[in-house]
Structures are given as C-alpha cells and as structure tokens.
C-alpha positions as CSV (number, residue, x, y, z in Angstrom):
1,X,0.0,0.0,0.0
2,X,1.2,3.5,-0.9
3,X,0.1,6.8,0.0
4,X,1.2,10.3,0.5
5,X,2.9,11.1,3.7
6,X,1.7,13.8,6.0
7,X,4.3,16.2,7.3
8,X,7.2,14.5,9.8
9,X,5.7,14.4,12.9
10,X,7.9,15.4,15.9
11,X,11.3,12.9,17.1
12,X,11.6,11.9,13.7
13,X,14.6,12.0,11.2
14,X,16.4,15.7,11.6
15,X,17.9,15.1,8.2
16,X,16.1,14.5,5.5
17,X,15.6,15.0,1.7
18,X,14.1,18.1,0.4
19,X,12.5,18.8,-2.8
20,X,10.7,15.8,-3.1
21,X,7.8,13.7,-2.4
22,X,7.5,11.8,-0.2
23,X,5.6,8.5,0.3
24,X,4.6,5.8,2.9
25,X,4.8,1.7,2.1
26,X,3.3,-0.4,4.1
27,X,5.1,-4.0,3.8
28,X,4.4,-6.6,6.8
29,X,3.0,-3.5,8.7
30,X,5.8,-1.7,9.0
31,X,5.5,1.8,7.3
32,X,8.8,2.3,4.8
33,X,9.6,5.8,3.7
34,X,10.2,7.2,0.4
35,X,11.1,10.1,-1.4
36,X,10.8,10.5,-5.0
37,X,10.9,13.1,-7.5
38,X,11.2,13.2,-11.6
39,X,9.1,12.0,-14.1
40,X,12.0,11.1,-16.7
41,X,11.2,7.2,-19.0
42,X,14.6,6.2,-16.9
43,X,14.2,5.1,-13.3
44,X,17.2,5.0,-9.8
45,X,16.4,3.8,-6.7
46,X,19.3,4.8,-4.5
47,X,19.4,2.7,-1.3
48,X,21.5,3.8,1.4
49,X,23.8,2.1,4.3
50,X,24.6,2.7,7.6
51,X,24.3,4.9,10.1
52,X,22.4,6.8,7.0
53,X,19.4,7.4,6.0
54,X,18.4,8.6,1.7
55,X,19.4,11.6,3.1
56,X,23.1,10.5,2.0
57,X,22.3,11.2,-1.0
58,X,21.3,14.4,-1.3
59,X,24.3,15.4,-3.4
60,X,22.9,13.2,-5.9
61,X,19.8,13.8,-6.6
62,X,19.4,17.3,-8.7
63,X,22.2,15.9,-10.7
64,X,20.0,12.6,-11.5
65,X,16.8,14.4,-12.2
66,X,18.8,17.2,-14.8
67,X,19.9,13.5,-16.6
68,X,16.5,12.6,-16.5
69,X,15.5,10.1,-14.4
70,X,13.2,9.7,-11.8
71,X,14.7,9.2,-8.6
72,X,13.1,7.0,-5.8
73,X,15.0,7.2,-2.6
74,X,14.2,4.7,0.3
75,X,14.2,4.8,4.3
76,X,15.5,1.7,5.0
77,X,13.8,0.2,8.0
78,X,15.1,1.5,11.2
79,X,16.8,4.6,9.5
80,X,15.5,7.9,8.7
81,X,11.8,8.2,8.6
82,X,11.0,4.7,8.6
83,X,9.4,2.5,11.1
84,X,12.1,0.8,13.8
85,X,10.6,-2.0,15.3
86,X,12.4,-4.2,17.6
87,X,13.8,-7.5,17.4
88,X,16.7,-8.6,15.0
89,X,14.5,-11.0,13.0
90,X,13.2,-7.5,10.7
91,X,16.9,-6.5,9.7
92,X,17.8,-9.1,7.9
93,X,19.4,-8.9,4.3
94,X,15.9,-10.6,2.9
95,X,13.3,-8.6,4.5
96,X,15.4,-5.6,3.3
97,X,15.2,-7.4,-0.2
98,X,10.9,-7.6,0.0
99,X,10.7,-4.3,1.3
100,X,12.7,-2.9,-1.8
101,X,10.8,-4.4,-4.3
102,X,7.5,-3.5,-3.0
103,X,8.5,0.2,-2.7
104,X,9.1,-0.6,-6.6
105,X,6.4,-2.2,-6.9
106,X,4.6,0.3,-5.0
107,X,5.8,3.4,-7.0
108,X,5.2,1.3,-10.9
109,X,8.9,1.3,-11.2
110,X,8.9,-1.6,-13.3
111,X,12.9,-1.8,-14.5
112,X,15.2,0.8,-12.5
113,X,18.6,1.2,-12.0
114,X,20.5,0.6,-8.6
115,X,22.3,2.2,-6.1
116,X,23.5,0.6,-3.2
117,X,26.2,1.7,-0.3
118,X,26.8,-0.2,2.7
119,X,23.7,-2.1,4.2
120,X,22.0,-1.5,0.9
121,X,24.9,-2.7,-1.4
122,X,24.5,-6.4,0.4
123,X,20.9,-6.0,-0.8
124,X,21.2,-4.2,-4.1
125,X,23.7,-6.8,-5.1
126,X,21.1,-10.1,-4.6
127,X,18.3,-8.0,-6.4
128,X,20.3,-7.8,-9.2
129,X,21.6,-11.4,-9.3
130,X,18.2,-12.3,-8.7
131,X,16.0,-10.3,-11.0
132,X,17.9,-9.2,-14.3
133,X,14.9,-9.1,-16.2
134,X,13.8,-5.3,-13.7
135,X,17.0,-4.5,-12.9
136,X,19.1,-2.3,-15.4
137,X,22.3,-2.0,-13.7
138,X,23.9,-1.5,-10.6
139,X,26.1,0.6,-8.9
140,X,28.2,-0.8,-5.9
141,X,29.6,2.0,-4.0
142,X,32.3,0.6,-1.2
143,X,31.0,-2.9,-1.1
144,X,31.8,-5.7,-3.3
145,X,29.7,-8.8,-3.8
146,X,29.3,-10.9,-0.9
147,X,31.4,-13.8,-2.4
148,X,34.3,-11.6,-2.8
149,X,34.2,-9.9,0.6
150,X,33.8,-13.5,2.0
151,X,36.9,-14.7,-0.1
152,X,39.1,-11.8,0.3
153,X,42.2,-11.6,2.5
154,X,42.5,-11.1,5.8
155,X,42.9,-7.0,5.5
156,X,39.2,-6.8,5.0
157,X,39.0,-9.1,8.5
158,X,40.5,-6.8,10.3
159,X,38.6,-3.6,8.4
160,X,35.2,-5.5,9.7
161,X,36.3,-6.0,13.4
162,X,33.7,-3.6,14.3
163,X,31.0,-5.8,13.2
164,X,31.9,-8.2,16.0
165,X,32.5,-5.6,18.9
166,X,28.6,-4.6,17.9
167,X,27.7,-8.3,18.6
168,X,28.2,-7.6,22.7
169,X,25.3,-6.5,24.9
170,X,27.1,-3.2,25.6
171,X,27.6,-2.3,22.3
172,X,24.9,0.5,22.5
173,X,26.5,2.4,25.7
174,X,30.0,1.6,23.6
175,X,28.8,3.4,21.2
176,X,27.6,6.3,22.6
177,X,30.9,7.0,24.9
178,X,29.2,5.4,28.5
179,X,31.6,2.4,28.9
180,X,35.0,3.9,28.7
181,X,33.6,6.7,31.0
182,X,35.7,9.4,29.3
183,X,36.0,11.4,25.8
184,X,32.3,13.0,26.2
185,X,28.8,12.0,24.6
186,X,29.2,9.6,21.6
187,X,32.8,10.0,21.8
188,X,33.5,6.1,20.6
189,X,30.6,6.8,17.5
190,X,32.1,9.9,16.6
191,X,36.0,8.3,16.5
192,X,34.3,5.0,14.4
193,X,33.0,7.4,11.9
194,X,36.6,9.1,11.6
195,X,34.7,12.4,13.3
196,X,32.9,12.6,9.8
197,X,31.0,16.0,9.4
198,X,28.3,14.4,9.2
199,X,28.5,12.9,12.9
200,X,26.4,15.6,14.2
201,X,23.2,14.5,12.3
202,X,23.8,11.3,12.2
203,X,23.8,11.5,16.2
204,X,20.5,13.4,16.5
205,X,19.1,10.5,14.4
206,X,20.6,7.8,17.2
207,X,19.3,9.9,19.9
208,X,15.5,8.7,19.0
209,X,14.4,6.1,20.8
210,X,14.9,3.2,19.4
211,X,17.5,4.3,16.7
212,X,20.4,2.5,18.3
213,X,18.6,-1.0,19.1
214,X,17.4,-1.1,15.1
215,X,21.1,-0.6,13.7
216,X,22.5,-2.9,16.0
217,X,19.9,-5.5,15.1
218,X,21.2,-5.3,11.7
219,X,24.6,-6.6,12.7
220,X,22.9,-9.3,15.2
221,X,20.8,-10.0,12.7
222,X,23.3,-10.7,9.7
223,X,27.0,-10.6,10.9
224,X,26.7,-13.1,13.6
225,X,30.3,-14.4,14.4
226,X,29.3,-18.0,14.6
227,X,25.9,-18.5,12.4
228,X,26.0,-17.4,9.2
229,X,22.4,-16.1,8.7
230,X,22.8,-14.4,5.5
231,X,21.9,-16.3,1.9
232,X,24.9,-16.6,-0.8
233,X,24.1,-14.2,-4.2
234,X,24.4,-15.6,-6.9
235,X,26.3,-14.0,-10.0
236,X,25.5,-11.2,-11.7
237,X,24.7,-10.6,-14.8
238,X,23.6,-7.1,-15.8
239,X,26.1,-4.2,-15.7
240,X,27.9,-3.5,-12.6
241,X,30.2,-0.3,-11.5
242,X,31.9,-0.9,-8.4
243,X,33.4,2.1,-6.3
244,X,36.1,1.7,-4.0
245,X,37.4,5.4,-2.2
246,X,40.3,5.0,-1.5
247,X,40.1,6.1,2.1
248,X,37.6,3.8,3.0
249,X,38.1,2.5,6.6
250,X,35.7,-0.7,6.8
251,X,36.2,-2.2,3.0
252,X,39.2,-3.3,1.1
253,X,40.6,-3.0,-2.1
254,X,40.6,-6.5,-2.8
255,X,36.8,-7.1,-1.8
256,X,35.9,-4.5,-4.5
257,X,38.5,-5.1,-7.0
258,X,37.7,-8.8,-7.0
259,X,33.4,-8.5,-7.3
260,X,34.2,-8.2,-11.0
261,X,35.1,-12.6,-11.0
262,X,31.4,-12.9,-9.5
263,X,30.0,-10.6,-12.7
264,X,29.0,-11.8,-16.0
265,X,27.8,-8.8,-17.5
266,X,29.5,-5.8,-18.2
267,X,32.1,-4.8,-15.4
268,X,33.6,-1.7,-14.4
269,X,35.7,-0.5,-11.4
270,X,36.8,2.5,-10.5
271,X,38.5,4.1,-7.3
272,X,37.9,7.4,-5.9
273,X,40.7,10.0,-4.6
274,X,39.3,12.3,-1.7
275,X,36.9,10.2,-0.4
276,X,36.6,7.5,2.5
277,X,33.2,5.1,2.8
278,X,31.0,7.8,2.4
279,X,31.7,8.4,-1.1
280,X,28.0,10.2,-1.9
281,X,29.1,13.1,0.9
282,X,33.0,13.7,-0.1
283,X,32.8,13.7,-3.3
284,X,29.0,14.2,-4.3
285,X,29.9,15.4,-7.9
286,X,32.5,13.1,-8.9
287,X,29.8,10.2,-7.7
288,X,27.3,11.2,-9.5
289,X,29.1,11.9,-12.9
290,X,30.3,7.9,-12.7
291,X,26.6,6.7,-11.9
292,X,25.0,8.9,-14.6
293,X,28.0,7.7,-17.1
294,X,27.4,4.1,-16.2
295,X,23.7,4.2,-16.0
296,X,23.3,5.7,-19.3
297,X,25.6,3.1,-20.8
298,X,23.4,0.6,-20.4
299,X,19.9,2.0,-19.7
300,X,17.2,0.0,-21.9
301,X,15.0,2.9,-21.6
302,X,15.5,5.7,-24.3
C-alpha cells in the first residue's frame, strides 16, 4: 500500500531529503519511507547504508533528475523516517530485499537502476543477481559482492572488526561513549566514523528512541560471528560499477576489485581519490558523474 505522507511528525529523522515527495509503504505492517521526484522514462532507486538514511544522498539527486530520471530514494527500515521495530529478525538482508521491491512495486517502477552503499549494497547486489529481467544495472559503491568480501584476505577481517564488537550486549552504551567513562557523549561513535561532518546529524538521528537497538539488530541480525544467517548471491549478470574510495576504513581494495570474477555482465571498477566510505558526501559530484556515465551506458529505456 502507498500513499502520501503527511508532514514528519515530531522525534523523527532531523535530516532529511528536500524537494521531493514523499511516500509511505506499508510492507508486513511496518510503514517504509520514500522520497521521489522526476518523471523522466529512466528510473534509480538509491538505497543507502549505515548509520544513514536517503538523506546521504542528497548530493545526488538534482544531478540525477537534470539527466533525467526519476529518482526513488528509500528509508531503509530502522533509519531515517521509517518504522524501527524491535527484534533482530526485521533486519535481515531478505526482508530488506521484500521491502525494496514492493516500494518498486509500490511506485510502478517496473525496471530501475540501482544504487546501493553499505547495508543497501548487500541488498542491491542479490536484487540484481536475482532479478535481471527489472533491474538495469547496478552501482556498488564501497562494497563488493558478498562472495568476494567473504573470499578476500584477511585485511578486509581486520577492516570489519567492528561488526563483532557490535555483537556484545554493551555495544549501545559503547557506542555512545558510557563504557570507557571518558572522551564525552558519543565519543566512541564519533571516533568510528573518523569524526565525519556528518556525525552531528547522524547523532541526533541515534538519539530517538529506538535508533540504536534497530542498527545494531542489523549486525545481530546478519553478521553473527558464529551462524552465518545471510543467503549466498548468486552472479550477476547485468552491468555492474563498483566504487572503492580509496580512504575507505571498513572495506578493502581486494573485496571490491575482486566482485568483478562474480559478474558476467558488463564490469567496471573505478577508485575514488578524496573520499573515505561515504563516497555520496565527499565527493557528491565526482559520484554522480560515474553513476549517470554508467547508467546511461546501459539504460534499456531511451
């Protein structure tokens, strides 16, 4: 189900997407939020990672509607303006999968091209192994295929360390700078991020209740260290750019480099100078000019 939003009621996202409208999808009853804006023949659904929200790309999305597409912009659940429910079960990679193609499905986007960073790469990368015949290409930005980040060295173990130490039952006061006892409100946040500028707005989002439980259930719910709870994707075979900044602190080289053995299609890879994981905030022009070049490539829409 789809409708209109009304206007953000109070404690929700402090970031957000401007410009555009904005709609509500109701999948399992959990309300997802979208924005969306353009009414171009080509389609992009830009999925974002974590701690973000669509908001992330924001230095996007003018560019993409000038090229002329239509740009649909998910909440994933737990982040930004979507619902957060609790338990670890609603995080997985899967039920991030189903609630991305019924916003599609939703919003009549019948083919689209893909986007995905972080969280959403793991996702955007099955949708597109899975379902060639609606998805036009795909854009990996940090992350490489699962296969290749499981099969790559052990630089890209020790880049991922962090997905463990969110595994422990204090990882929430961790986080925001309680256990240590020292360094000042989100202090350990703030040094995982590399004191990003965008840490302050990224913190006001963690501050709602609610915020911190959903992203750790993410990690509990698909990076446990001794069940492996995620699905293997399969190869790819439409047209794939993959994005590796070069002063990315949780993904390798190699993991990037190497997602091109696990595509059949068309394969491109390209690094970025000046930018570390968050590729669609430090270098929001450069980004875009590589998605528009590789989506227009291979668009089947005129």
């Amino acid at each position: 189900m789809t409708t209109i939003d009304k206007p953000v009621p109070s404690g929700r996202s402090t970031h957000r997407l401007t410009g555009m409208n904005r709609h509500s999808v109701s999948v399992d009853g959990h309300r997802v939020n979208v924005f969306e804006a353009g009414d171009g023949p080509r389609t992009i659904m830009l999925v974002p990672g974590i701690p973000d929200s669509s908001a992330v790309y924001r230095g996007q999305v003018t560019g993409l509607l000038d090229a002329g597409y239509r740009v649909i912009a998910p909440d994933l659940l737990g982040q930004g303006d979507s619902d957060m429910p609790a338990g670890a079960e609603h995080y997985t990679v899967a039920r991030d999968q189903e609630r991305l193609w019924a916003v599609a499905d939703a919003l009549g986007a019948r083919t689209f091209h893909l986007v995905g960073h972080d969280r959403g790469a793991y996702s955007t990368w099955a949708m597109a192994a899975k379902r060639p015949d609606r998805v036009e290409s795909l854009v990996a930005l940090s992350t490489g295929h699962p296969g290749a980040r499981q099969q790559s060295g052990y630089e890209q173990r020790q880049l991922s360390w962090y997905m463990l130490r969110l595994q422990f039952p204090d990882a929430e006061q961790w986080l925001r700078g309680e256990s240590e006892g020292e360094g000042g409100p989100w202090s350990t946040f703030r040094w995982l991020v590399g004191h990003h500028p965008e840490s302050d707005a990224w913190i006001a989002d963690l501050e709602r209740p609610g915020a911190v439980r959903a992203m750790l259930d993410y990690y509990r719910a698909n990076a446990h260290p001794v069940e492996a709870t995620a699905s293997p994707v399969p190869r790819v075979s439409v047209p794939v750019l993959g994005v590796w900044p070069t002063g990315d602190a949780y993904s390798s080289l190699e993991q990037m480099a190497r997602s091109g053995e696990w595509v059949d299609g068309p394969w491109r890879f390209e690094t970025m100078d000046g930018a570390g994981h968050f590729p669609q905030l430090d270098r929001p022009e450069a980004l875009t000019r590589l998605i528009v070049s590789h989506t227009e490539a291979y668009g089947r829409n005129p």
